[in-house]
C-alpha positions as CSV (number, residue, x, y, z in Angstrom):
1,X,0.0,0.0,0.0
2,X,1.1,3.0,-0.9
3,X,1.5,6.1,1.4
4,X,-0.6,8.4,-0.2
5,X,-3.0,5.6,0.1
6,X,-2.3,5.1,3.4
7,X,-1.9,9.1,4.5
8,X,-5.6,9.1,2.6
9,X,-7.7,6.3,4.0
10,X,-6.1,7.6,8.0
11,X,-7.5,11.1,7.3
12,X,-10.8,9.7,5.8
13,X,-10.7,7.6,9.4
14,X,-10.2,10.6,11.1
15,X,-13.1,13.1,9.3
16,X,-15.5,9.7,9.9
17,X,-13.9,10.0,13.9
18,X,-15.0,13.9,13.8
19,X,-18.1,13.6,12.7
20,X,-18.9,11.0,15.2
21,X,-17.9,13.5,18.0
22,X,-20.1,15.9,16.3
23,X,-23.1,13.8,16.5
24,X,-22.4,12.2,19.0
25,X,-22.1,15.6,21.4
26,X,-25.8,17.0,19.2
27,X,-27.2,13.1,20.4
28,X,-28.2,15.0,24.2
29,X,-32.0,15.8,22.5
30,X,-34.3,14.1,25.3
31,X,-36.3,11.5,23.9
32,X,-39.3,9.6,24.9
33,X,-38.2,6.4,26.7
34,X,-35.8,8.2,29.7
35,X,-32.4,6.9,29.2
36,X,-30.5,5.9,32.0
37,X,-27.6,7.8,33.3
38,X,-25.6,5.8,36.3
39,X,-23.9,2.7,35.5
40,X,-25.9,1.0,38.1
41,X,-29.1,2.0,36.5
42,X,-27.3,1.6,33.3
43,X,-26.5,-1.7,33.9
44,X,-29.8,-2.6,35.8
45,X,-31.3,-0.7,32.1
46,X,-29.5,-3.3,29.7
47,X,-30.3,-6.6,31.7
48,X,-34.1,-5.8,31.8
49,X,-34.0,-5.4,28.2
50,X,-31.4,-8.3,27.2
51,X,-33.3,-10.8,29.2
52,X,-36.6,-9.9,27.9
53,X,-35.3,-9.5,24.5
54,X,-33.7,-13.5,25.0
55,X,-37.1,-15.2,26.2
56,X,-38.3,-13.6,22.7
57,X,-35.7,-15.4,21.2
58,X,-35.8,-18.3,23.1
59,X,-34.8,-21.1,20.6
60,X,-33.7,-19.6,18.1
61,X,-30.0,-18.2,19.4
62,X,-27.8,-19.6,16.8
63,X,-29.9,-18.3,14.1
64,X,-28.4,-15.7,11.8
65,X,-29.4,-12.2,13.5
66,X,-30.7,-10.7,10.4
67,X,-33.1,-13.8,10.3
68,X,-34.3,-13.4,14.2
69,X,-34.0,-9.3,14.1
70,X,-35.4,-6.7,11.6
71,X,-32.9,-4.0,10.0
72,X,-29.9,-6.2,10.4
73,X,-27.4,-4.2,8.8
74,X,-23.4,-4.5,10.0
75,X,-23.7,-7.7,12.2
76,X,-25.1,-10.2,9.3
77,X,-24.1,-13.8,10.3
78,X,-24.0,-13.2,13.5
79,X,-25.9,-15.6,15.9
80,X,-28.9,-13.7,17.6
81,X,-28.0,-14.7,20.7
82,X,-24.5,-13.4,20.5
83,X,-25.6,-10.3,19.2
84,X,-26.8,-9.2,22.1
85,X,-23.9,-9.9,23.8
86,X,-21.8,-7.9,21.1
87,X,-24.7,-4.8,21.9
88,X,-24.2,-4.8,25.6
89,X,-20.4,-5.6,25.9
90,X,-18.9,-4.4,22.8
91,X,-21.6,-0.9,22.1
92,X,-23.2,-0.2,25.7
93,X,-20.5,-0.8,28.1
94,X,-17.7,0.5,25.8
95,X,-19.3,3.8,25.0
96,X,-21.2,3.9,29.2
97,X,-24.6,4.1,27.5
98,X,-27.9,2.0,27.6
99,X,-29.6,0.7,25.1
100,X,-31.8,3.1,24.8
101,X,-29.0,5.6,23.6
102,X,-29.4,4.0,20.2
103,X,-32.6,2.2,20.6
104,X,-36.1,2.8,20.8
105,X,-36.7,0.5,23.9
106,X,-39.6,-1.9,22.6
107,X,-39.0,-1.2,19.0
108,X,-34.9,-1.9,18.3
109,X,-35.4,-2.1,14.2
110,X,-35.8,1.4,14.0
111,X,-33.5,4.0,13.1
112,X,-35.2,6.8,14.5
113,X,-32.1,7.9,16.5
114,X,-29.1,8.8,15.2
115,X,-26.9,7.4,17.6
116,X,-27.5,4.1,15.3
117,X,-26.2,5.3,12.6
118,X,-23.0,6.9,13.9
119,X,-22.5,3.5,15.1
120,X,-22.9,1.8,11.9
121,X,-20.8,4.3,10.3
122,X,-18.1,4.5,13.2
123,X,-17.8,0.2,12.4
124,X,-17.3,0.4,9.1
125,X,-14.7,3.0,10.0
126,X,-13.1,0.5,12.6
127,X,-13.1,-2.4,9.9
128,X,-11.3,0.0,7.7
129,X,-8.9,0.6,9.9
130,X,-8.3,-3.0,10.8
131,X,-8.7,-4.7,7.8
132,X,-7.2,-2.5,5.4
133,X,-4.7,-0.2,7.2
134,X,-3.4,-2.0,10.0
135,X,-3.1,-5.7,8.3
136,X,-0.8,-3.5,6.2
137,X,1.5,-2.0,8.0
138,X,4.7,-4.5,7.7
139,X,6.4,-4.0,11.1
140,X,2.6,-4.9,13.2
141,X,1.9,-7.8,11.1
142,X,2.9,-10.5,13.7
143,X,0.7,-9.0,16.2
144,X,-3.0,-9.1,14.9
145,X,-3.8,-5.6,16.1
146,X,-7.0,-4.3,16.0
147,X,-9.0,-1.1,17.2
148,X,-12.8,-0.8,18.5
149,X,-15.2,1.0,20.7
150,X,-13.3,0.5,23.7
151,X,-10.0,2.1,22.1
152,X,-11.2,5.5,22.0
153,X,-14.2,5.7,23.9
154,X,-13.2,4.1,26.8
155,X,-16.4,4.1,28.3
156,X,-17.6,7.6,27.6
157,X,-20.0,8.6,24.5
158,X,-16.9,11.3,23.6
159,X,-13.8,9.2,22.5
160,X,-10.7,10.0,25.2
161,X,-8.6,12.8,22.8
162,X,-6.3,12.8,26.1
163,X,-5.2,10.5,28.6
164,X,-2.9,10.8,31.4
165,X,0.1,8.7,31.9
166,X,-1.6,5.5,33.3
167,X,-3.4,5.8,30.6
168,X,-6.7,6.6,31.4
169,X,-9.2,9.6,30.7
170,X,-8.0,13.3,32.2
């Protein structure tokens, strides 16, 4: 890969990272189901709605989610019931929000927030970046690296632009 190529697809990364932060800082508009704002009730939030979510699904686990869920669009292939463990571990508790952040509680197919599409957008932008940019740089290919949620948002809805020495978020 060349480095133009390279230098180009790390600033299209970034401008996708932006605009996230954008969005993501405009996402405060209330909305109608009240979102949860400790981690307790956070947490408390997500189980209510992953366990009642799994007796719908009871069955029918290691389905393909697109054929168990509606508006399956980045996880196709993925078995229903590990989606769900991909939305609370790998979404809610890496970004410190509920469900309902990107959700309408009740009615998860649909897009009416736009949290859900930042997220979409913001994994494509991390298969991008580990697929196509980081599989190619020669002296990190004996390592597997690879970036998500967790490596920028570190539990907050903004990504960390700072951290401290130990590493966490000033």
């Amino acid at each position: 890969m060349s480095i133009k190529r390279t230098t180009l697809l790390l600033a299209l990364s970034a401008s996708l990272l932006v605009v996230g932060i954008a969005h993501g800082q405009q996402e405060k508009t209330p909305n109608s189901t009240s979102e949860p704002t400790t981690p307790e009730a956070i947490k408390q939030f997500n189980d209510d709605q992953i366990a009642a979510i799994s007796k719908q699904i009871a069955g029918k686990e290691h389905q393909p989610a697109e054929v168990v869920f509606k508006n399956i669009k980045i996880l196709n292939g993925v078995p229903a019931g590990n989606l769900l463990k991909i939305m609370q571990i790998g979404y809610s508790r890496s970004l410190g929000v509920s469900c309902a952040h990107c959700h309408v509680s009740g009615q998860f197919e649909k897009d009416d927030k736009r949290a859900k599409q930042i997220t979409r957008d913001m994994s494509k932008m991390s298969r991008t970046i580990n697929f196509d940019l980081l599989r190619n740089i020669d002296g990190l290919k004996d390592r597997e690296p690879v970036v998500n949620c967790t490596t920028c948002h570190r539990g907050q809805v903004k990504p960390a632009l700072d951290l401290d020495a130990e590493g966490t978020k000033k």
